[in-house]
C-alpha positions as CSV (number, residue, x, y, z in Angstrom):
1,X,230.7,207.3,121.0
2,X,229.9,209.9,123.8
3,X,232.0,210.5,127.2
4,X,230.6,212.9,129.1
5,X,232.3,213.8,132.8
6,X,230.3,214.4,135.9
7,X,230.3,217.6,138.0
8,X,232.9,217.8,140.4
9,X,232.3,219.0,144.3
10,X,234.5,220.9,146.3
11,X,237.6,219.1,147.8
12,X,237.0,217.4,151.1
13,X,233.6,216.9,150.5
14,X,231.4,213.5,149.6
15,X,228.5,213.2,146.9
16,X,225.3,211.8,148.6
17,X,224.6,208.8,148.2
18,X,222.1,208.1,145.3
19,X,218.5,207.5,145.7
20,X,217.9,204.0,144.5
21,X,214.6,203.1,145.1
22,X,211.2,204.1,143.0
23,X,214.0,205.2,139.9
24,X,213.5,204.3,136.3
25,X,215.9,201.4,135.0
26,X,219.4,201.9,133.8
27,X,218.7,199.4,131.6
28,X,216.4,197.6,129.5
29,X,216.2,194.2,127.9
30,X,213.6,192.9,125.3
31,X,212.3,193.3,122.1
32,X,212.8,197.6,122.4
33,X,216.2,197.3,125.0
34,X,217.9,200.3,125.6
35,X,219.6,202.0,127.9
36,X,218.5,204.7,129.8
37,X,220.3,208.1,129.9
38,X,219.6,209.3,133.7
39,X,221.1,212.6,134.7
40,X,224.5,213.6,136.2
41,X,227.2,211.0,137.5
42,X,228.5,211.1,140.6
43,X,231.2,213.2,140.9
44,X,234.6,212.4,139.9
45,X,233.3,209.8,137.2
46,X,233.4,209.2,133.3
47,X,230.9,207.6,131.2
48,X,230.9,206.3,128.1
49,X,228.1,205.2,125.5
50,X,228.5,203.6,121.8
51,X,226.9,200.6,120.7
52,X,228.0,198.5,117.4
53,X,226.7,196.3,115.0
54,X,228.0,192.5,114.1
55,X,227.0,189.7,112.1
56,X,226.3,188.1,115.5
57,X,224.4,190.6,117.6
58,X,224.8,194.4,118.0
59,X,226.0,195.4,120.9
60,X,225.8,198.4,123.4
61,X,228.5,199.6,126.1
62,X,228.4,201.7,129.0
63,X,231.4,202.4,130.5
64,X,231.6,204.3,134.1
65,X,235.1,205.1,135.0
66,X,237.1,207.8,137.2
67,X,237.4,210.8,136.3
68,X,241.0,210.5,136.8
69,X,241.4,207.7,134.4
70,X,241.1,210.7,131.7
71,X,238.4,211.2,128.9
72,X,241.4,209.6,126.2
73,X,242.3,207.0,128.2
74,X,238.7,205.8,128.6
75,X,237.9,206.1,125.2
76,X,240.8,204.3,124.4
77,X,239.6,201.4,126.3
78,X,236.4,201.6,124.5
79,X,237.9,201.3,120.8
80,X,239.6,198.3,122.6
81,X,236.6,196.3,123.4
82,X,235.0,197.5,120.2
83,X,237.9,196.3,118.2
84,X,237.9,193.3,120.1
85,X,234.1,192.4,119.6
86,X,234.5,193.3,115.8
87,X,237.7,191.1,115.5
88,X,235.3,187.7,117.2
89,X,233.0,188.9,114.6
90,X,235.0,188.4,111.3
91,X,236.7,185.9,112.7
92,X,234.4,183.5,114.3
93,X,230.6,183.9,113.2
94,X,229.4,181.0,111.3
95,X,227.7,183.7,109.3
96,X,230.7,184.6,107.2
97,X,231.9,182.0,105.1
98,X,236.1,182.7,105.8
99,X,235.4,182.4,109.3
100,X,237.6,179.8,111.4
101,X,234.0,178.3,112.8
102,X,232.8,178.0,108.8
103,X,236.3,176.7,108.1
104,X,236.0,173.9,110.6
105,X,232.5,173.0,109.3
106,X,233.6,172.5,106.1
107,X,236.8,170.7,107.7
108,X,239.6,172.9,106.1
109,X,241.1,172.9,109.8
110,X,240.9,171.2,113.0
111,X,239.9,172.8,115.9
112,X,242.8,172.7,117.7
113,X,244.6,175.2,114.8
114,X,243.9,178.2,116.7
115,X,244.0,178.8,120.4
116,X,240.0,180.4,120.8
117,X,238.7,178.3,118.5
118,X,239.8,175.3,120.6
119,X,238.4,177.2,123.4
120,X,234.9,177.8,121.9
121,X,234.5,174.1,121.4
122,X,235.6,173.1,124.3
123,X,233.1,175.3,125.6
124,X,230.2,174.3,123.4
125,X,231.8,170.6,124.7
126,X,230.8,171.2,128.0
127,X,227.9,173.1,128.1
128,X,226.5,169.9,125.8
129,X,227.5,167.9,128.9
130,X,225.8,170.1,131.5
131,X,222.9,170.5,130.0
132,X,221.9,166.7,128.9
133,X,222.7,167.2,125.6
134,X,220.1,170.3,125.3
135,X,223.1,172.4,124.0
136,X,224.3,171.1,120.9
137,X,226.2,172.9,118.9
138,X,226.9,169.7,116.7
139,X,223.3,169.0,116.0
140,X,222.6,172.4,114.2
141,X,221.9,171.9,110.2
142,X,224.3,172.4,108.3
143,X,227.2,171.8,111.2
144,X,229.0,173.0,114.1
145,X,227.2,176.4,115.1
146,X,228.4,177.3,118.7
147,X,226.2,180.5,117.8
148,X,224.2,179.4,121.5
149,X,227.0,181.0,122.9
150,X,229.2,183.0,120.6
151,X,227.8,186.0,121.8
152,X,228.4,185.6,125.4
153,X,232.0,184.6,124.4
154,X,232.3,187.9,122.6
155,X,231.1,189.9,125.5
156,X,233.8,187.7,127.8
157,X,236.5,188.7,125.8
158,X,235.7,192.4,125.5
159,X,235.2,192.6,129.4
160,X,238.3,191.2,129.9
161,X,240.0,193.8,127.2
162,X,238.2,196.7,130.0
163,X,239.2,195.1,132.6
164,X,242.9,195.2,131.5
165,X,242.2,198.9,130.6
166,X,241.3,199.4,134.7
167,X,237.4,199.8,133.8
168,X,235.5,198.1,137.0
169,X,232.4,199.3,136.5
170,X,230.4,198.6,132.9
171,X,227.9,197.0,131.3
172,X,227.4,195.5,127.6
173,X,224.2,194.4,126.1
174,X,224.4,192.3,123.4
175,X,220.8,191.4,121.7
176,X,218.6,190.5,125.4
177,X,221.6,189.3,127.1
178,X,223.8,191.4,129.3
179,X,226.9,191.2,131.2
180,X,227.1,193.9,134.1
181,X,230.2,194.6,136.2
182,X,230.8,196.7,139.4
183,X,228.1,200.0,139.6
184,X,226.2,202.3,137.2
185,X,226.7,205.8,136.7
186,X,224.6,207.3,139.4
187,X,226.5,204.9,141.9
188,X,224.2,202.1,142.8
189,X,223.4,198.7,141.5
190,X,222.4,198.4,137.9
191,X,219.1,198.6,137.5
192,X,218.0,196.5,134.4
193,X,214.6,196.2,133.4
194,X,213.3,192.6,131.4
195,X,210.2,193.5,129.3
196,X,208.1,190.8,128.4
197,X,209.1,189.3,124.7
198,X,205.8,189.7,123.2
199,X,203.7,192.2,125.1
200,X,205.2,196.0,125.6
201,X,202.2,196.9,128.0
202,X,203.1,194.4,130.6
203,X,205.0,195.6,133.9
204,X,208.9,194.4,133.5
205,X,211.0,192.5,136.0
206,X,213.4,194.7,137.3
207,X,216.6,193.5,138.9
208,X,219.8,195.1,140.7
209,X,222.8,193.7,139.6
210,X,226.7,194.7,140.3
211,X,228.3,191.7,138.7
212,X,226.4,189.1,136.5
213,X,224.9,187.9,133.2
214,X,221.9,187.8,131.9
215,X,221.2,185.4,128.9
216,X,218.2,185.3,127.2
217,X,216.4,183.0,124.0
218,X,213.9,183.4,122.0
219,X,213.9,187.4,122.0
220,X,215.0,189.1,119.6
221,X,216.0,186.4,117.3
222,X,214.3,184.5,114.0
223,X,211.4,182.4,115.3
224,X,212.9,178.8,114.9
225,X,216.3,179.0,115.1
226,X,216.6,176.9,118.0
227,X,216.3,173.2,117.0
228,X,215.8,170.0,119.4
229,X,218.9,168.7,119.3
230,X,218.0,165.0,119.3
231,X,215.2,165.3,116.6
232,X,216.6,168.8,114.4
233,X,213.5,170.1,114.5
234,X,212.5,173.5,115.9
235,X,211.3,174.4,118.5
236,X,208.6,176.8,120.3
237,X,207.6,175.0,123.4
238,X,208.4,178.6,125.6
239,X,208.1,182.5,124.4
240,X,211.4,183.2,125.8
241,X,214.4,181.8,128.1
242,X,216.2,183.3,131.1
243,X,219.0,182.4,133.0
244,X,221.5,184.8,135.2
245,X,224.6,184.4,136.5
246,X,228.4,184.8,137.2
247,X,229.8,184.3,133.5
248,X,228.1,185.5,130.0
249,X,228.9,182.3,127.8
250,X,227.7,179.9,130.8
251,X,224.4,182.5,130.9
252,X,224.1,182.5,127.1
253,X,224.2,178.6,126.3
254,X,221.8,177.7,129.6
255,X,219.6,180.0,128.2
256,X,219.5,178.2,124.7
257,X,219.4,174.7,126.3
258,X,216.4,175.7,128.3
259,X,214.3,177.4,125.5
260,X,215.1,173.8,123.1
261,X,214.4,171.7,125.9
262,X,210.9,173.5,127.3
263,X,210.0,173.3,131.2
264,X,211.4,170.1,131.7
265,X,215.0,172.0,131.8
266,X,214.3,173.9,134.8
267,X,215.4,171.1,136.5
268,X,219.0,172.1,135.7
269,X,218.4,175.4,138.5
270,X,219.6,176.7,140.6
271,X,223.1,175.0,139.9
272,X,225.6,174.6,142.4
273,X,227.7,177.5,140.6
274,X,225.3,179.8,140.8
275,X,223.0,179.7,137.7
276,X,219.1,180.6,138.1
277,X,216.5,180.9,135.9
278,X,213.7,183.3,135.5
279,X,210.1,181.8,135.3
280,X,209.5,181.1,131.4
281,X,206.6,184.0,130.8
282,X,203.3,182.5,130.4
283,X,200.6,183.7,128.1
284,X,199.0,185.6,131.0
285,X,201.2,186.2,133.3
286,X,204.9,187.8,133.3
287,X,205.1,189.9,136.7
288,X,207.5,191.3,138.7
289,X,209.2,188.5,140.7
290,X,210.5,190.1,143.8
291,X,212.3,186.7,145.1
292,X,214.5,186.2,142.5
293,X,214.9,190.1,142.4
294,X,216.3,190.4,145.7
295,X,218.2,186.4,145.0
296,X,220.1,188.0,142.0
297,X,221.5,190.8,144.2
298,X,225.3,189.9,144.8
């Protein structure tokens, strides 16, 4: 974990206000995502860097808070959200076998036992229901999987830890999704960069965000672990799958739903609570899409 503290300016007077256009990304998703570390924060601001690894995804925070908030107290809220993203690790991933979700495929317990596991299926529930049945965390072999959208439920649960802590202004990657809140450290809109999935030398599209998710399939993961749901076959119909918006486990599963079910699914966008989806990226052509650049800005 690293916290470093901007320079202060004197008392009275006001940082300038930070150059936003023509900088490099603060972010970047795809196969080599990272995130970027530009120079000094504004003044009178905190930020914090670790990333962790899970049986469900490794993550990466950034945390940009005020300096008053104190370097302990911020780190503090960091070990929170880690703890918290550890704790949906070992307790829900279907890849550990004394998992609740591993439990209820094997039907040692109902899924009304515990409290978030009733929530995750009632989640998987509906986004089965919005999505024509695209999302089906029933129809994966071997059983109820909600992995489609365990890690945005992950990243919901450690954002609302921050936000408890007073941290408005973050962001946590998790594999190529992303969940950004408030402002980045030089002051402005986070700037996150998409990369295409398969081909480093293309130009990214580059989006300002200051409170949204990003969900993505098909990057990052095991080529066909996305299965039609109505036939349990895998699929490969797009190279990746997009979709941004307000909430990180809505983002995540639409994003899933639309890589199984192929164009046909961008039917489902935009949606009338705010859900879009980025243009699937074609063999030949992934450019920068200004529209739903400047769209995607709150």
């Amino acid at each position: 974990m690293m916290i470093g503290e901007a320079r202060r300016t004197r008392p009275g007077s006001r940082p300038a206000a930070p150059a936003i256009r023509g900088q490099r990304p603060d972010l970047r998703l795809g196969p080599a995502r990272r995130t970027e570390r530009s120079g000094a924060a504004p003044a009178g601001r905190l930020v914090a860097r670790h990333t962790v690894a899970t049986s469900i995804t490794d993550y990466t925070l950034v945390l940009n808070g005020p300096a008053g908030l104190g370097r302990r107290a911020l780190g503090e809220a960091l070990a929170d959200a880690v703890a918290e993203l550890r704790a949906v690790d070992l307790t829900y991933s279907p890849a550990r076998p004394t998992s609740l979700v591993s439990r209820l495929r094997r039907g040692e317990i109902s899924a009304d036992s515990y409290a978030p596991l009733a929530d995750i299926v009632n989640r998987c529930a509906a986004m089965r229901a919005a999505t024509d049945g695209w999302f089906d965390a029933w129809a994966v072999p071997g059983g109820f999987d909600p992995g489609g959208l365990l890690g945005g439920w992950a990243a919901e649960r450690a954002a609302a830890r921050l936000h408890a802590a007073g941290i408005a202004d973050y962001a946590l990657i998790s594999g190529a999704d992303l969940l950004v809140r408030g402002h980045a450290p030089h002051g402005g809109p986070w700037r996150v960069a998409l990369h295409h999935p398969t081909d480093a030398r293309r130009a990214p599209v580059v989006l300002e965000l200051t409170d949204a998710a990003i969900g993505t399939s098909g990057v990052g993961g095991r080529r066909g672990h996305v299965v039609d749901p109505h036939t349990g076959e895998p699929v490969d119909q797009l190279v990746a799958a997009t979709v941004i918006g307000p909430n990180p486990v809505v983002a995540d599963a639409y994003a899933t739903a639309l890589f199984a079910a192929g164009r046909a699914g961008l039917a489902w966008f935009p949606t009338a609570d705010g859900y879009r989806a980025l243009p699937p990226p074609r063999a030949r052509s992934y450019r920068r899409d200004r529209g739903l650049a400047r769209d995607a800005r709150p």
